[in-house]
Wavefront OBJ file of the C-alpha trace (Angstrom):
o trace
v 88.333 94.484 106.339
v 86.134 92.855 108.737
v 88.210 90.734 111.754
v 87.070 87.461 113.563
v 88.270 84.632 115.318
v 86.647 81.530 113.508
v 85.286 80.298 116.717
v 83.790 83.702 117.729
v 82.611 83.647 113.908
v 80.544 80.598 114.731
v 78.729 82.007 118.151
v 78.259 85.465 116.785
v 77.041 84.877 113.149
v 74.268 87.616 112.291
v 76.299 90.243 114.018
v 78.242 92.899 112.274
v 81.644 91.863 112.445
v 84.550 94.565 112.094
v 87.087 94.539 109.727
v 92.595 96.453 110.288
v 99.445 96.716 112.008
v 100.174 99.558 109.614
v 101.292 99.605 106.090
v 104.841 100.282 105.149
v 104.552 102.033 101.651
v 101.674 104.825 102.762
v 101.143 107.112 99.602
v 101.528 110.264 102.274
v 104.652 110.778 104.233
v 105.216 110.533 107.857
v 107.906 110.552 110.072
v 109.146 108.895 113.170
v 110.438 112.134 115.030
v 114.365 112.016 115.915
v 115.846 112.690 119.594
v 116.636 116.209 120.544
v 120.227 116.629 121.852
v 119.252 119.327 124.373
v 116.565 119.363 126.413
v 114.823 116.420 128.544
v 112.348 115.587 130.968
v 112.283 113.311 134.157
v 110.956 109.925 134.168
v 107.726 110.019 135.841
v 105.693 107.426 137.811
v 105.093 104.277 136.562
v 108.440 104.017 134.621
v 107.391 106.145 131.897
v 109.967 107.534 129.647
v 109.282 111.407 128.048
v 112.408 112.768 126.293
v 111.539 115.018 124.459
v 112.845 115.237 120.737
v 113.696 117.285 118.279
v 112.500 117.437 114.742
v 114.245 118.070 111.265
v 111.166 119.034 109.772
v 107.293 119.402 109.895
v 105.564 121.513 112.141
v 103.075 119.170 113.680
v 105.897 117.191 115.234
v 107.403 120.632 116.023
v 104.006 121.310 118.098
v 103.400 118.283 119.408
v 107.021 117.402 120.926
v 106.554 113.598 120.973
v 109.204 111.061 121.831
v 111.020 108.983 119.356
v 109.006 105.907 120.969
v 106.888 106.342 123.983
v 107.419 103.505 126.685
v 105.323 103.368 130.175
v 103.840 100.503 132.219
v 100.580 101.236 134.222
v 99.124 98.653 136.387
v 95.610 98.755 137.999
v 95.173 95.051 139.587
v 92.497 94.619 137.129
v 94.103 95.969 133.798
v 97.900 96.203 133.145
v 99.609 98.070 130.104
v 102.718 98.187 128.811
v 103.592 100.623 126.437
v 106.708 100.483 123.833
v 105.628 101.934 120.894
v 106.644 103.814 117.469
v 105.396 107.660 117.263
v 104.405 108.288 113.701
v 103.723 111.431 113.015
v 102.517 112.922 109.605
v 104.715 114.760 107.574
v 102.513 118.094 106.854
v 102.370 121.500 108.514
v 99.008 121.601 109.933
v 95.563 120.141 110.880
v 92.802 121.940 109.007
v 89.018 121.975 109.702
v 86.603 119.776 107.760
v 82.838 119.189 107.473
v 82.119 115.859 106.688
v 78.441 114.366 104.970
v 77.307 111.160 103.733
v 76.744 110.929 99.863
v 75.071 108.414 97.535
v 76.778 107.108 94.617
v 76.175 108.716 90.964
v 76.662 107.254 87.999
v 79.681 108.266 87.422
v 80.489 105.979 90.231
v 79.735 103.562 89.041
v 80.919 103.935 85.162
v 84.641 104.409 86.662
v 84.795 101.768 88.566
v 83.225 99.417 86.122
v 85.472 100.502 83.599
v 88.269 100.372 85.578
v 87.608 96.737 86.894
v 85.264 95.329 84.870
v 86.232 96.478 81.501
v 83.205 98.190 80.952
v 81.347 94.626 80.947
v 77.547 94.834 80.698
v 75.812 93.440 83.888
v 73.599 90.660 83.314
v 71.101 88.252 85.863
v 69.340 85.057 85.352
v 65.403 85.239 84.078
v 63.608 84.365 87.689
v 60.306 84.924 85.580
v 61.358 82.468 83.102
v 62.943 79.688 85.594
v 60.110 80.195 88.631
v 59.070 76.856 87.711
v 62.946 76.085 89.155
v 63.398 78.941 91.529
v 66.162 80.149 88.882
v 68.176 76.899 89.048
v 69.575 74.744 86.091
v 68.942 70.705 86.130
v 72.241 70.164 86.455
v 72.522 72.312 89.774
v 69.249 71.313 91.399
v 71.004 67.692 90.488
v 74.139 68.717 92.614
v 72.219 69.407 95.413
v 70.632 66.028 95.397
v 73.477 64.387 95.247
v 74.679 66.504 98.318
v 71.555 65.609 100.462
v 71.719 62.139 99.490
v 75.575 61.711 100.307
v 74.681 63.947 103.581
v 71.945 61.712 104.644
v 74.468 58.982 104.195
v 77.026 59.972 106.129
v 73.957 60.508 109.143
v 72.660 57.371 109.219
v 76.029 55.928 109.124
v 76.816 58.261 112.303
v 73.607 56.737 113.971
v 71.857 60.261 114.028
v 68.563 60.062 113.153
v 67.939 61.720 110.028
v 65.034 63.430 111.010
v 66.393 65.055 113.833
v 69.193 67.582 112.608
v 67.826 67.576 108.961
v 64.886 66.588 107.063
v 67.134 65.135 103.944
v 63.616 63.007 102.900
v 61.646 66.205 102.733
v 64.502 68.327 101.173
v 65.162 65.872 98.203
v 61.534 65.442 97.284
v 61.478 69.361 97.271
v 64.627 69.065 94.870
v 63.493 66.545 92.912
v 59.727 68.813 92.299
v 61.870 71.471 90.876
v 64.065 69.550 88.584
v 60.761 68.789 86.310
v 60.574 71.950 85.568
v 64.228 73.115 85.550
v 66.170 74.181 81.917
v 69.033 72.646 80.978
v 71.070 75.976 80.346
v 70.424 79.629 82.638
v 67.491 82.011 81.186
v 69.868 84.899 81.085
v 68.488 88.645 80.760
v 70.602 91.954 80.762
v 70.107 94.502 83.590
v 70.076 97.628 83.004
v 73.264 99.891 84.472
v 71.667 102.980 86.080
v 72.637 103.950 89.624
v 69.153 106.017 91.394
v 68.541 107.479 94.586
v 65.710 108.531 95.737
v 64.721 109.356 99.204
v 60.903 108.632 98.604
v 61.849 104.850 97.735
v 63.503 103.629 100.598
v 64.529 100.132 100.074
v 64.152 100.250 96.293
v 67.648 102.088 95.592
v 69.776 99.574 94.611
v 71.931 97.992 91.642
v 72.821 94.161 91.058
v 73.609 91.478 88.656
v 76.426 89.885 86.692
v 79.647 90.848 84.702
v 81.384 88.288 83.098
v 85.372 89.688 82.044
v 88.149 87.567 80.847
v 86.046 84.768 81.058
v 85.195 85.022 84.746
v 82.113 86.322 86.134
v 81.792 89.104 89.199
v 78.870 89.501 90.846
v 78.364 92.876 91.182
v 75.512 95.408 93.932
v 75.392 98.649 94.650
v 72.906 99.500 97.620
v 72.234 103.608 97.141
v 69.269 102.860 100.299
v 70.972 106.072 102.361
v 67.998 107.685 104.530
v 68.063 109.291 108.141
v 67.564 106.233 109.708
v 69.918 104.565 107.417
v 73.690 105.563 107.337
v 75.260 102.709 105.461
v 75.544 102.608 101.749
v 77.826 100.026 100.029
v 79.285 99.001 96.293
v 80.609 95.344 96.137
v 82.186 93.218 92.930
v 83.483 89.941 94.173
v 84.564 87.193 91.536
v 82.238 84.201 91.683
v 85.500 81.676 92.161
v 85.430 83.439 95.814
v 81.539 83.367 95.925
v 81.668 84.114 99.802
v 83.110 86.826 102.124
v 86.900 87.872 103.009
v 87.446 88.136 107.019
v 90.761 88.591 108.876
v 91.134 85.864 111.368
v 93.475 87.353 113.480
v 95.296 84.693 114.970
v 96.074 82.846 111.599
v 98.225 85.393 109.771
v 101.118 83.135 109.379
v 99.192 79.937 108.259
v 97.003 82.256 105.470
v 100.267 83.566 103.879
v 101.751 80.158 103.363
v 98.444 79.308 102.063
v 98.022 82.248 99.538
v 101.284 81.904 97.277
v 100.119 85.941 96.267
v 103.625 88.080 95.330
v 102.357 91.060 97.571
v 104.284 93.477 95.696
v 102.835 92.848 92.587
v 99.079 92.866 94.117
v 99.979 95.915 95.740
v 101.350 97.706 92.839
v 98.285 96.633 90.939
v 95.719 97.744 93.407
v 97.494 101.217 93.635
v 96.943 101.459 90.199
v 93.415 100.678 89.676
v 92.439 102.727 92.423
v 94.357 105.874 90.743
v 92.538 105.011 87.419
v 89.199 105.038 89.301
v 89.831 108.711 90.690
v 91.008 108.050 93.972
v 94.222 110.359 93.838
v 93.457 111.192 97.462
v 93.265 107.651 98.698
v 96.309 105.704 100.126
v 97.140 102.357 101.381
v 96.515 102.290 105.188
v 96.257 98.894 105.938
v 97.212 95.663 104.528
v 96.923 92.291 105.692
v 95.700 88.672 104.894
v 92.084 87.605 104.331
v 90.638 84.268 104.078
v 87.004 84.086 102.624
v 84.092 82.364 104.417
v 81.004 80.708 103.653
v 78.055 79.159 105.733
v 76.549 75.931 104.132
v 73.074 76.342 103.097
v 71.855 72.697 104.074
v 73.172 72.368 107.565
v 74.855 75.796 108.284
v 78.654 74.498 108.607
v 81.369 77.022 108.470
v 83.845 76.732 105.688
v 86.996 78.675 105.211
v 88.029 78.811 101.299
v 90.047 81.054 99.304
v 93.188 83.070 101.321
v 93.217 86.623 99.887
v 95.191 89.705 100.535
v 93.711 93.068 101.518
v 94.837 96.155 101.008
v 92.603 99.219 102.915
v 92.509 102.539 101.492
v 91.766 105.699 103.050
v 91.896 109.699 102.348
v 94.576 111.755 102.476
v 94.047 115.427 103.279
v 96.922 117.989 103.218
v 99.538 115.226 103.052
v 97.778 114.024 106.089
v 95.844 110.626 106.200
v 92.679 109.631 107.843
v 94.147 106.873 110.368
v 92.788 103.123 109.456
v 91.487 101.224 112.344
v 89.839 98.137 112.884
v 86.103 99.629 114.061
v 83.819 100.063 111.430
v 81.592 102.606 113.512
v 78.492 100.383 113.542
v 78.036 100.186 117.533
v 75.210 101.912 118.887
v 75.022 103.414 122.581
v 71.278 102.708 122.901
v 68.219 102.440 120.936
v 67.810 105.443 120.482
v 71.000 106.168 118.316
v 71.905 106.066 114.757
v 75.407 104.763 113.797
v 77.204 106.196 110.949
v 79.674 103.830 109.654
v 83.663 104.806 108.245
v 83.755 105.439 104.560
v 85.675 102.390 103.601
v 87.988 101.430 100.369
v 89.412 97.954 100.134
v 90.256 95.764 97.205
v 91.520 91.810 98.198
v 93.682 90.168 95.274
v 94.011 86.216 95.398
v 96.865 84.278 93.662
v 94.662 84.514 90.247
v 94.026 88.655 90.905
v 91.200 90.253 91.975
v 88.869 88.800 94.539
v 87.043 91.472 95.374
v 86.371 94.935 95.921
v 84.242 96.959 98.787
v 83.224 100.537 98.525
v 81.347 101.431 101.546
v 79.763 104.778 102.935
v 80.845 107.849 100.842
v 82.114 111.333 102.383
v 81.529 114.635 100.977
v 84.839 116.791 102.409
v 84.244 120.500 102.859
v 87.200 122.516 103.822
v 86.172 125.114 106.852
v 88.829 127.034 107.521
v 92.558 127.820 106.117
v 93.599 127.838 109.790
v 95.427 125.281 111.710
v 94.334 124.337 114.938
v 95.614 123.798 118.016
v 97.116 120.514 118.770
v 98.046 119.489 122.681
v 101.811 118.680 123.013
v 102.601 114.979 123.378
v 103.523 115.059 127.237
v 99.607 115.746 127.527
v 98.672 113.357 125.381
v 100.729 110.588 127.469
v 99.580 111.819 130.956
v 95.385 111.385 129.767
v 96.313 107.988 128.010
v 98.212 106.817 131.273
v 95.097 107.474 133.211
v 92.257 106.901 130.626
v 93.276 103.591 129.554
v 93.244 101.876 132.968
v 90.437 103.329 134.352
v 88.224 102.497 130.909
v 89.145 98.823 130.422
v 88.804 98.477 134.143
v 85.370 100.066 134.059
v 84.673 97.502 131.396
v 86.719 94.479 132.908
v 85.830 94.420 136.864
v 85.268 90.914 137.461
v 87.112 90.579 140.615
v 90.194 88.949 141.159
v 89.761 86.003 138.818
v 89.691 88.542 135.608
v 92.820 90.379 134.578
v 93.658 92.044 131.071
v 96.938 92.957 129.795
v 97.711 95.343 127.011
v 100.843 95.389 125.061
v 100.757 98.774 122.589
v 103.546 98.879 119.806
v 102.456 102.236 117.752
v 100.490 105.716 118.601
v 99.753 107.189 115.583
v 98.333 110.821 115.243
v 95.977 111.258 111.885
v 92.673 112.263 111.182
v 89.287 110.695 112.384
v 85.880 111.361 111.088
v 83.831 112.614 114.459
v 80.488 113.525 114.576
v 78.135 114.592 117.653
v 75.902 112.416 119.276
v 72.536 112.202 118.192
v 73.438 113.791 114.741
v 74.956 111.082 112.240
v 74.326 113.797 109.397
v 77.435 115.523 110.028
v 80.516 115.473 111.459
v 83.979 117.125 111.284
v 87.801 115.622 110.681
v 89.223 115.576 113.500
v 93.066 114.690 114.726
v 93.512 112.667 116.452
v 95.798 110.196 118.944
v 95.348 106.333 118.360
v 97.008 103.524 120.724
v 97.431 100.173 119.191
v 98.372 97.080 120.746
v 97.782 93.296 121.533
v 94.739 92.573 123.980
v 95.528 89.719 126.409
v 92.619 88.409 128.547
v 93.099 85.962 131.564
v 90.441 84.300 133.035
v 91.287 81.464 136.674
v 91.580 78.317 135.329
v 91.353 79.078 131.396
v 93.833 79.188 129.056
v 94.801 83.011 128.010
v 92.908 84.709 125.047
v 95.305 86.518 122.240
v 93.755 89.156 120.371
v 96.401 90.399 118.362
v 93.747 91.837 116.008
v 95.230 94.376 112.949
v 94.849 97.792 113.471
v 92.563 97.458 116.594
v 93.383 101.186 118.591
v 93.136 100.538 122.166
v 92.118 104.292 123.253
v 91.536 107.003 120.766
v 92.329 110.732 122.033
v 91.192 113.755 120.490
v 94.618 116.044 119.853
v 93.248 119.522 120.208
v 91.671 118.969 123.560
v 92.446 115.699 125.400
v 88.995 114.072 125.225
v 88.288 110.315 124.869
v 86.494 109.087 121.284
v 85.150 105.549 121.105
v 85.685 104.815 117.522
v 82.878 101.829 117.639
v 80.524 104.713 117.988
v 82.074 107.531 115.919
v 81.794 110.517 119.097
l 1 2 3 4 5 6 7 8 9 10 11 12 13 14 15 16 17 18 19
l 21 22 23 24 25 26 27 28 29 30 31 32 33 34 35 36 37 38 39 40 41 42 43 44 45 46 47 48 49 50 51 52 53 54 55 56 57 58 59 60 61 62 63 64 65 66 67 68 69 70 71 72 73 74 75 76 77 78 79 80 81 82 83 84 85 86 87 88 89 90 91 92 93 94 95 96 97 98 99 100 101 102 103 104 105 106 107 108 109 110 111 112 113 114 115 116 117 118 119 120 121 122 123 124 125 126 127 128 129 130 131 132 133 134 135 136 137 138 139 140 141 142 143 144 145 146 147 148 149 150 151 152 153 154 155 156 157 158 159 160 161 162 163 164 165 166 167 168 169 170 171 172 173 174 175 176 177 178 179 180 181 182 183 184 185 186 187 188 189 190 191 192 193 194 195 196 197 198 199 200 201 202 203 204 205 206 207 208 209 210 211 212 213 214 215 216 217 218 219 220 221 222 223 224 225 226 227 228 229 230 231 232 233 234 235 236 237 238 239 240 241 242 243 244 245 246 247 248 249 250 251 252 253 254 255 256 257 258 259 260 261 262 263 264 265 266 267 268 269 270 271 272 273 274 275 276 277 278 279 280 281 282 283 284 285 286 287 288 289 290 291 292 293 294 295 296 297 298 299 300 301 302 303 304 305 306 307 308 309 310 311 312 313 314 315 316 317 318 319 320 321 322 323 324 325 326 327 328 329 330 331 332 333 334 335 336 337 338 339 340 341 342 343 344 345 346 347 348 349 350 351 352 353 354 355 356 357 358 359 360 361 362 363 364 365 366 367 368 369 370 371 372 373 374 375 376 377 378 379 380 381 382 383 384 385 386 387 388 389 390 391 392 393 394 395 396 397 398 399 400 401 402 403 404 405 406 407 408 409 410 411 412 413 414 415 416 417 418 419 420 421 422 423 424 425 426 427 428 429 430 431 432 433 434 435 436 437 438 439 440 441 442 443 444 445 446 447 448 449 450 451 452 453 454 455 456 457 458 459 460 461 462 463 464 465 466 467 468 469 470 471 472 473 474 475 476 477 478
């Protein structure tokens, strides 16, 4: 699910924007570990508090020794954190080695998924050959848009704006008006056919799109196979055309979008477990849930509109009872020109009040199990000492603007799960790696400015690798 703040949205439009709390009915099982009635350890600096606990079961939380909840404060003048956060731990006996690669989509892809939630509908587009003389629109939509211009133009002059200036309305309604002579009354349709290709001597031309029209609603429907070296991110998209735009999480609104959406969550839920079962994802499970409001950009003057409120529900895979943790980053950053990114395989369907919105396959693994072994995961009290000292002196590397900048964090879960990794410079393949993952509320102050929230879902704060202590930036994927 990709995250912004609808004033950011604005500024930053072109960018890739990322897309993440933490569900409460996860397909796997984890525990919260339960206090140890023997055994402690002092409080150390900085009032942090490290009893350690016993387990009833599971041997990772038998290794790792965490706390119940983990609670610290840090403060570096610059950056301060306070930590009072949930351990979840997954219920399993082991971290296992994996080698991860990117795959294309098959046809078989692509037949489950239509089956599944199109109902095996044939796609379909309109004739472009047969409406040039339109550019592909009906008369009664290249009307619309008059209208539009003219009642834009309107409202211009009646603002005292020049019409000229911001928009050419004159120019743009005698363009309109050229095409309606030549536009048909009803759509030229033609049927496209449903093959899914790849070929790495076509790059650019391996792709799928058109139509499906089910129940009486149509989806549009693409499938972009264009994986190459240079090239790590792949994607298959259906999104009904009453949404016709984008879903984005803004943050800061969760309370107004869910007395917006009138959407029973449990029955959307249910249903999207469902139809992702049916498709063949039986190791997938609900990560990450949250509401979604679409957004589109008008085409005339390039206004912002928020429509439809949605509900998302993020899916990821579960290996050996053991899920790969959902986070906000989508793995898209790159460190310098140089570098490659290799974006998260993602899974997410958003269901509206009238059912499903849309659906977003993105970036494909191929799982290869390495070894039978587990491997060695750093005990908890570890953990804690490098994130005590990592996270200030990271945000504070990133943050030192003197005494009229300050940033507070305020972390409410670690969570320990698996993390696709791969080594710099080689976005062909990586490894699953567990790992450590601090999330939290981001407040920034700035002399003389109100405070900045950024509460975002699912956004980890510092990501620690649990076998040997090292920091991973999740934006970059190393």
């Amino acid at each position: 699910m990709k995250e912004i703040k609808l004033a950011a949205w604005c500024i930053a439009a072109g960018m890739v924007i990322t897309t993440a709390g933490c569900a409460s009915d996860m397909h796997t099982q984890e525990e919260i570990v339960v206090p140890r009635q023997e055994d402690s350890r002092q409080t150390g600096e900085g009032g942090a508090n490290t009893d350690v606990q016993q387990v009833t079961e599971g041997t990772i939380a038998e290794l790792v020794q965490a706390p119940e909840r983990y609670t610290w404060e840090g403060d570096s003048g610059i950056v301060s954190i306070k930590v009072d956060a949930a351990v979840v731990i997954p219920k399993a006996d082991g971290f296992k080695t994996y080698k991860v690669t990117s795959r294309v989509f098959n046809q078989e892809d692509y037949d489950r998924v239509n089956e599944v939630l199109l109902k095996g509908a044939s796609l379909w587009d309109r004739d472009y050959e047969e409406m040039a003389q339109s550019n592909g629109f009906t008369l009664e939509e290249v009307e619309n848009t008059i209208a539009l211009l003219e009642k834009q133009r309107a409202e211009s002059e009646k603002s005292g704006a020049a019409s000229g200036k911001e928009v050419n309305y004159d120019a743009q309604i005698n363009n309109w008006r050229a095409l309606a002579k030549g536009a048909p009354k009803e759509a030229i349709l033609t049927e496209v056919p449903e093959i899914v290709s790849y070929d790495r001597t076509k790059e650019g031309e391996n792709f799928l799109g058109g139509n499906a029209t089910v129940d009486g609603e149509d989806f549009f429907v693409y499938l972009d196979n264009n994986l190459s070296d240079t090239w790590r991110w792949i994607s298959f998209q259906i999104r009904c055309n009453r949404v016709n735009s984008n879903f984005y999480n803004f943050y800061d609104q969760q309370e107004g979008m869910a007395q917006a959406a009138e959407i029973n969550i449990e029955s959307v839920r249910q249903r999207a477990q469902e139809a992702v079962e049916a498709m063949g994802f039986t190791d997938f499970a609900i990560s990450g849930e949250e509401y979604v409001q679409a957004v589109s950009v008008e085409e005339i003057k390039g206004d912002v509109h928020t429509d439809a409120v949605g509900y998302a529900f993020n899916f990821t895979r579960v290996i050996d009872g053991i899920p790969v943790t959902y986070t906000a980053s989508e793995g898209t950053s790159l460190e310098n020109d140089d570098t490659v990114p290799w974006p998260y395989e993602r899974l997410e369907l958003v269901y509206d009040k009238e059912g499903l919105a849309s659906f977003n396959w993105t970036n494909p693994y191929q799982v290869e199990k390495v070894s039978d072994e587990y491997v060695f995961l750093l005990p908890f009290s570890e953990i804690q000492g490098i994130f005590e000292e990592m996270a200030l002196k990271k945000y504070e590397d990133i943050y030192d603007g003197g005494e009229n900048m300050k940033l507070d964090f305020l972390i409410d879960e670690v969570r320990l799960g698996y993390m696709r990794v791969f080594e710099k410079g080689n976005p062909m393949e990586g490894e699953m790696v567990p790992v450590w993952d601090f999330f939290g509320t981001e407040i920034f102050y700035q002399e003389g400015k109100e405070a900045v929230v950024n509460n975002t879902s699912y956004a980890s704060r510092l990501t620690i690798n649990a076998m040997d202590g090292t920091i991973i930036e999740r934006d970059l994927g190393y």
